[in-house]
C-alpha positions in Angstrom: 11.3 -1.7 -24.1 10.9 2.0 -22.8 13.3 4.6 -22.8 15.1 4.5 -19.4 17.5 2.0 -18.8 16.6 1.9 -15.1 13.2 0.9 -15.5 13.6 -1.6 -17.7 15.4 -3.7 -15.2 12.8 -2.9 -12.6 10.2 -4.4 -15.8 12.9 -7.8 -15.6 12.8 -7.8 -11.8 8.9 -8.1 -11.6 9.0 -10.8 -14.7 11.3 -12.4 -12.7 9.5 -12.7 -9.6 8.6 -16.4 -9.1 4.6 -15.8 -9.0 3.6 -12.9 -10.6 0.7 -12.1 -8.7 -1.3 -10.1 -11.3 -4.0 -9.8 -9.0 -1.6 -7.6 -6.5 -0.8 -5.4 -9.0 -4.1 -4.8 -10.2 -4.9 -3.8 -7.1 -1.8 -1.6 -6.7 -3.8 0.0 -10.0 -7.1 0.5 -9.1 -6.2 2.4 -5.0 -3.5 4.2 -7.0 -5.2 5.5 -10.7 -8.5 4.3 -10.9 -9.9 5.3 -7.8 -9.0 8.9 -8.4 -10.3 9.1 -11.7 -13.6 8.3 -11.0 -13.6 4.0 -9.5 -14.3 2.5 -12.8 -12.3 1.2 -16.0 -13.0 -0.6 -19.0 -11.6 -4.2 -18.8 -9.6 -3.4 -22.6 -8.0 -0.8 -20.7 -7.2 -2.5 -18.2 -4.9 -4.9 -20.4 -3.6 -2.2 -22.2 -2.1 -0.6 -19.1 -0.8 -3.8 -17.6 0.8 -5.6 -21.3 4.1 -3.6 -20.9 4.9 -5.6 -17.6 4.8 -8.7 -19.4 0.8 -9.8 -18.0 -1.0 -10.7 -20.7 -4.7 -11.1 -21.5 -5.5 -14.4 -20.5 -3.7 -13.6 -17.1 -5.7 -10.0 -16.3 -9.0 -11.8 -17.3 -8.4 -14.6 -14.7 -7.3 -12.2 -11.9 -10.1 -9.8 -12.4 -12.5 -13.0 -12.6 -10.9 -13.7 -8.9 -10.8 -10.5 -7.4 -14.7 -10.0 -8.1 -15.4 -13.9 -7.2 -13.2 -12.6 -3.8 -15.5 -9.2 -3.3 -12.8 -7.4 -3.8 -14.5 -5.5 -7.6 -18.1 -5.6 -8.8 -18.7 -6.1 -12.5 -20.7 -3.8 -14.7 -21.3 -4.8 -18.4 -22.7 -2.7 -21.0 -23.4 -4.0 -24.3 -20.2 -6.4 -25.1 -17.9 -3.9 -22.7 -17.2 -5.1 -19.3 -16.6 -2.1 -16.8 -14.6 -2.9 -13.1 -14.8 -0.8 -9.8 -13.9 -1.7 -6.4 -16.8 -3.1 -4.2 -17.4 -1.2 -0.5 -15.4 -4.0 1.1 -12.4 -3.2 -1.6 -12.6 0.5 -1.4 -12.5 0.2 3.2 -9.5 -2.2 2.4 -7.9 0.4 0.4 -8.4 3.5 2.2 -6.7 1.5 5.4 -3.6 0.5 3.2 -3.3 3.3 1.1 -3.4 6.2 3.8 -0.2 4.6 5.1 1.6 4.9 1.3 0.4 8.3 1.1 0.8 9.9 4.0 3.4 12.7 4.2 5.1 12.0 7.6 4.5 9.7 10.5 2.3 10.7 13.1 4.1 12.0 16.1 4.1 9.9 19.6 3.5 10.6 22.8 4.5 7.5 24.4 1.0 5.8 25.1 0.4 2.0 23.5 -2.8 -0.1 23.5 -2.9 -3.5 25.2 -5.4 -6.3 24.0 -6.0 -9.1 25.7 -7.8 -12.0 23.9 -7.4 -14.9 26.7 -11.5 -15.2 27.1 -11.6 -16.4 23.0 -11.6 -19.5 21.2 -8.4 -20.5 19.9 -10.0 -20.4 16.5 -11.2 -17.2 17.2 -8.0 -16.0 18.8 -6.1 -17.0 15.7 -7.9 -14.7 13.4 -8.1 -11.8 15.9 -4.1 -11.8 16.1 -3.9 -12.1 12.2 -6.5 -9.2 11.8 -4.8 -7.1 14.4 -1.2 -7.7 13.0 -2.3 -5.7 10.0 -3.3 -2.9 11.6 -0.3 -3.1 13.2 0.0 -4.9 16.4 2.3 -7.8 17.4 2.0 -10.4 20.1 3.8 -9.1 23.1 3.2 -12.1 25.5 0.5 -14.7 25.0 -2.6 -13.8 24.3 -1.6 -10.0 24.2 -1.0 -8.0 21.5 0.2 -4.1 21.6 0.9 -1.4 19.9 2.1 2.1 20.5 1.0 3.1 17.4 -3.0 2.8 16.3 -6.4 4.5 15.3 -9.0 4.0 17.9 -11.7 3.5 15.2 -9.9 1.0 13.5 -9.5 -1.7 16.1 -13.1 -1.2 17.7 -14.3 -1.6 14.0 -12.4 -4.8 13.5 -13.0 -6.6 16.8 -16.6 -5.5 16.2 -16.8 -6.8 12.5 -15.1 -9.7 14.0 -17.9 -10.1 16.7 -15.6 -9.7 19.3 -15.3 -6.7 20.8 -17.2 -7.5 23.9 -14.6 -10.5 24.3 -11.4 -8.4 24.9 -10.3 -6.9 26.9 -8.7 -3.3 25.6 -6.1 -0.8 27.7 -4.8 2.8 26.7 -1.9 3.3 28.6 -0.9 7.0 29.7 1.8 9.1 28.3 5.5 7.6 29.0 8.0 10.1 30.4 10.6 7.6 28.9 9.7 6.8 25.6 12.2 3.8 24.5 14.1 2.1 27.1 16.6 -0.6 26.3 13.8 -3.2 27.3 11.5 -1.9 25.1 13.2 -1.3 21.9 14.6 -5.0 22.3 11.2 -6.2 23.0 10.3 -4.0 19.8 12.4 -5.8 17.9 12.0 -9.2 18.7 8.1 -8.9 18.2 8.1 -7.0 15.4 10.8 -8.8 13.3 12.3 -5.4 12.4 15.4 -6.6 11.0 13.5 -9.1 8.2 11.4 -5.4 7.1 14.9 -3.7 7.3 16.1 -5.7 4.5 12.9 -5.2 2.9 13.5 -1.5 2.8 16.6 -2.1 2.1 16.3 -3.8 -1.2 13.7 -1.1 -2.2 16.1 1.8 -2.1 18.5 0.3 -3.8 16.2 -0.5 -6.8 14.9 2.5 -7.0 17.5 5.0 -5.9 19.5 4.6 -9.4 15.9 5.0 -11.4 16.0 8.7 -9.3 19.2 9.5 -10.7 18.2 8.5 -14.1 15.1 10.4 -14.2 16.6 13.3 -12.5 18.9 13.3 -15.9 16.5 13.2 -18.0 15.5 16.0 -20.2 11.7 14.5 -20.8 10.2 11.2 -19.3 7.5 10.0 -22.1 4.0 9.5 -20.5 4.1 6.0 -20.6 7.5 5.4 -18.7 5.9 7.7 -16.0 2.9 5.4 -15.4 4.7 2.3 -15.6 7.4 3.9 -12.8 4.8 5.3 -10.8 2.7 1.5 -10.9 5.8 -0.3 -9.8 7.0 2.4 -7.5 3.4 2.2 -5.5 3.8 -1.2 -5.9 6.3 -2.4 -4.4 6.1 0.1 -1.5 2.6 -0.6 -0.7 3.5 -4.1 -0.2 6.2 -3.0 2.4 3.7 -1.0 4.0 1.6 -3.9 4.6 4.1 -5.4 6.1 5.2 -2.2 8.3 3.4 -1.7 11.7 4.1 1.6 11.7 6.4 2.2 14.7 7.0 5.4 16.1 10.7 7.0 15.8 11.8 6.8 19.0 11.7 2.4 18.7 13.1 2.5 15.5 17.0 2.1 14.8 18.8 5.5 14.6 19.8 4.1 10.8 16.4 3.2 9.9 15.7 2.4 6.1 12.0 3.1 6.1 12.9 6.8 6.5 15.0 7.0 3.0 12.5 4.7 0.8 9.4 6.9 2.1 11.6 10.2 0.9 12.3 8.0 -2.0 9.3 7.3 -3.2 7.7 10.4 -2.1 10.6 12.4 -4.7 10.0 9.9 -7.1 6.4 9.9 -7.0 5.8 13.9 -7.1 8.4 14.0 -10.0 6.4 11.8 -12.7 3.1 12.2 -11.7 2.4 15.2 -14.0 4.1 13.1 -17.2 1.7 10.0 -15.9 -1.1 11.8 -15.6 -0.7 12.6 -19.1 -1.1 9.1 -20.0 -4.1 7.8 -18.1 -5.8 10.8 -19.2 -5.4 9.6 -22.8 -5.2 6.2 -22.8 -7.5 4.9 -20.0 -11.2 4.5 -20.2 -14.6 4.0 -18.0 -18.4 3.9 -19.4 -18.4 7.3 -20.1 -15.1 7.5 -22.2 -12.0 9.0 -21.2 -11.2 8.7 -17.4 -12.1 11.9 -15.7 -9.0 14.2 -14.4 -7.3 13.0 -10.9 -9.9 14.3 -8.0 -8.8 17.0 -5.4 -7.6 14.1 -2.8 -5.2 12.9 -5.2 -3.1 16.2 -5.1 -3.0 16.2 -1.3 -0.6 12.8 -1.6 2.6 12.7 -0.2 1.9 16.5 1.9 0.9 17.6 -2.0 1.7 17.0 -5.7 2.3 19.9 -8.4 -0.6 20.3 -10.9 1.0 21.6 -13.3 
């Protein structure tokens, strides 16, 4: 049991969860610690770290087993020590989901969208275009057409061209809107985007993790370890709603939008323990070499920038 009252019920809450996904959260670990101590960590660490949250051994060894048989880590072994680090595949996935979590503020908006037709693929084909395309953050506005006003140029022609399809769409960049969010619109916004399921999403987040502000805001010191375990469960569970998130601009969001108070919460809670967590992994945690190397200059910039103190 740790010290704060707060986070041992967000400890119960993950137990609780029907199927804890160990694999989730160990990749929760490696885009938020790991990778910006140097990519690698001792598998014996990688237990110790994750024990508190009630995943034991037998559990982290069957996960990692997965997530390397998946391409998602590669395995180094030296002597009887096995050594884990995301693969190039693991690391591109990561840098897509993670720049969302960390990002200080939404990007502003202009009005324009991008239209993508995918009427002249296979249905097969189609299918995994539209499930591809949703996670970067498009929805399907009428059959066979999927838009977004929010995107990254290099990220869909790199998909549809991983996907061998690129010369199969059929892609439009509209120009600036003088009227950004008509009545239409946001109602089409909402129906394809299912913004009132994420809503509740966001919803339930701030209100597990508002109190545990409070608390730590009380709270004279906040031991190493709590700090990492807050920090994994904070990233956590907000990565997962970021996933989920297509990213919508502002102006086609509701006026009472929740996304906007769990990014300044986790953002506040975040920047407050990181110091006390850093503590931690720089003690505890281990790679080939020994001790993990101190947090690289990226790390600081997270969340428009974290004290170093």
């Amino acid at each position: 049991m740790t010290t704060l009252a707060t986070l041992n019920q967000l400890i119960e809450n993950y137990q609780q969860q029907v199927t804890i996904r160990a694999s989730s959260l160990i990749i929760t670990l490696f885009g938020d610690v790991i990778e910006p101590h140097g990519g690698s960590i001792w598998l014996g660490s990688l237990i110790q770290a994750l024990q508190p949250l009630g995943i034991n051994e037998r559990l982290v060894r069957t996960s990692i087993f997965r997530l390397t048989q998946d391409n998602w880590l590669t395995n180094d072994k030296i002597g009887r020590k096995s050594y884990y680090a995301l693969t190039n595949y693991g690391r591109s996935c990561f840098e897509k989901a993670f720049k969302r979590v960390y990002s200080p503020n939404p990007a502003s908006w202009n009005g324009t969208w991008c239209i993508i037709i995918s009427s002249q693929l296979p249905t097969e084909k189609r299918k995994i275009v539209r499930e591809k395309l949703e996670w970067l953050g498009f929805a399907l506005l009428a059959p066979n057409t999927m838009g977004s006003p929010q995107y990254d140029r290099t990220d869909i022609f790199t998909t549809l061209q991983e996907l061998d399809v690129l010369e199969d769409c059929i892609i439009f960049f509209t120009t600036p809107q003088e009227i950004l969010a008509s009545i239409a619109l946001r109602q089409q916004v909402t129906e394809s985007w299912n913004i009132d399921l994420l809503k509740q999403g966001y919803q339930t987040f701030v209100q597990s993790f508002r109190p545990l502000l409070q608390e730590l805001s009380l709270a004279k010191i906040i031991k190493p370890s709590d700090a990492f375990l807050i920090r994994l469960l904070l990233i956590h569970e907000y990565r997962k709603l970021q996933l989920r998130d297509p990213q919508l601009p502002d102006e086609l969001l509701p006026n009472d939008w929740e996304g906007r108070a769990a990014r300044q919460l986790c953002r506040n809670i975040y920047r407050l323990i990181s110091s006390s967590a850093e503590k931690w992994i720089n003690q505890n945690l281990e790679n080939a070499d020994g001790l993990l190397a101190e947090a690289n200059r990226s790390f600081y910039q997270r969340f428009g920038g974290i004290d170093q103190s």
